[in-house]
C-alpha positions in Angstrom: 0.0 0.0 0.0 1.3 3.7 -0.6 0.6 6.3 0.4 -1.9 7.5 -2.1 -4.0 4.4 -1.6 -4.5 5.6 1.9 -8.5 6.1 3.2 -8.5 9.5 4.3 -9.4 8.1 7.8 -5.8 6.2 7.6 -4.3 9.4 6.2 -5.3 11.3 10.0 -3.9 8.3 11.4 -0.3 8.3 10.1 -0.4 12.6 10.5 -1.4 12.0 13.9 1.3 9.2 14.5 3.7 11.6 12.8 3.2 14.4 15.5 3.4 12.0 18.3 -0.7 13.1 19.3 -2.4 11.8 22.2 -5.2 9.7 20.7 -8.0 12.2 21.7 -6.6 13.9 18.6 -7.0 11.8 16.3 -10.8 11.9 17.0 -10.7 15.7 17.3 -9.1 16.4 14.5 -11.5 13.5 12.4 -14.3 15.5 13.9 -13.1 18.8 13.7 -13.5 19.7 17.2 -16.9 17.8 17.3 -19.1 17.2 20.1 -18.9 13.9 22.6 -21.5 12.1 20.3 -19.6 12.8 17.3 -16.3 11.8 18.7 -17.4 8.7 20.0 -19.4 7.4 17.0 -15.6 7.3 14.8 -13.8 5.9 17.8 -14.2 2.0 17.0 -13.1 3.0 12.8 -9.7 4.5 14.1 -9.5 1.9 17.1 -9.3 -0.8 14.2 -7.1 1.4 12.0 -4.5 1.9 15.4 -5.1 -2.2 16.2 -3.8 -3.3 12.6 -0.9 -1.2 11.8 0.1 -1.3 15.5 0.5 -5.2 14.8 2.0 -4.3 11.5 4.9 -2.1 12.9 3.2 0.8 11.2 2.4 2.9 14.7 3.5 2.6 18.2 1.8 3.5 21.3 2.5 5.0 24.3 1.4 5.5 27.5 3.0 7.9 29.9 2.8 11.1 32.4 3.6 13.5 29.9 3.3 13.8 26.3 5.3 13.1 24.1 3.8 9.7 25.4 6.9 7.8 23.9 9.7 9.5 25.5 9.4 8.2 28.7 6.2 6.2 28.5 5.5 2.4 28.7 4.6 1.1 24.9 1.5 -0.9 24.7 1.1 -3.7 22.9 -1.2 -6.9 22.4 -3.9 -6.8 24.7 -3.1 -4.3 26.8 -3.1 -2.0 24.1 -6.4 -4.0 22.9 -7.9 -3.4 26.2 -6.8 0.6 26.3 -7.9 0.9 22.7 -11.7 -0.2 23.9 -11.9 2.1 27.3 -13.8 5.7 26.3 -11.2 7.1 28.7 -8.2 6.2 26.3 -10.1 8.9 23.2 -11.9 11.4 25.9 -10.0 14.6 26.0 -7.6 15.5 28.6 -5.2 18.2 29.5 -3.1 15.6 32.7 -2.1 12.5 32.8 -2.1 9.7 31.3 -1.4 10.5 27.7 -1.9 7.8 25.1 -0.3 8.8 22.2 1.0 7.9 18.9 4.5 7.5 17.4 4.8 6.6 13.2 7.0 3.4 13.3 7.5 3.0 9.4 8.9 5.6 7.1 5.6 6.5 5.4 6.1 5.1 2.2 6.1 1.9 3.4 2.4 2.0 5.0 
């Protein structure tokens, strides 16, 4: 896959991974800023996006005190990162601990 051939919902994905972003992000920027309801209606299409290319070395996530979550956080994987992928908490908005965030793993081209 390139790319080009991303869905655009992959595309906010690997931008997101690319700027380290907590995970509330990715829904927030999806949505635009959108409400609660709108945020949590796209939350299981990125949650499966995340799952896959976490298992395909495509993303990494991160859990830590402080963003960026990957500096000194604790990566999550399998299912712990299964199970934090499926709590509301993990995509609900928040200025304090814990962040959950991103971190691109590939060199895009290779998505």
């Amino acid at each position: 896959m390139t790319v080009d051939q991303l869905s655009e919902e992959e595309e906010c994905v690997l931008v997101n991974a690319r700027e380290m972003s907590p995970l509330w992000s990715v829904v927030a920027d999806w949505t635009r800023g959108g409400d609660d309801a709108e945020c949590s209606a796209v939350v299981p299409v990125f949650t499966e996006i995340i799952g896959r290319w976490e298992r395909a070395g495509y993303v990494e996530v991160y859990r830590s005190d402080e963003w960026p979550a990957h500096e000194a956080g604790e990566r999550l994987t399998g299912d712990v990162l299964e199970e934090a992928l499926r709590r509301p908490s993990t995509w609900a908005y928040r200025e304090g601990p814990p962040v959950i965030g991103l971190l691109a793993a590939a060199d895009p081209r290779d998505v």
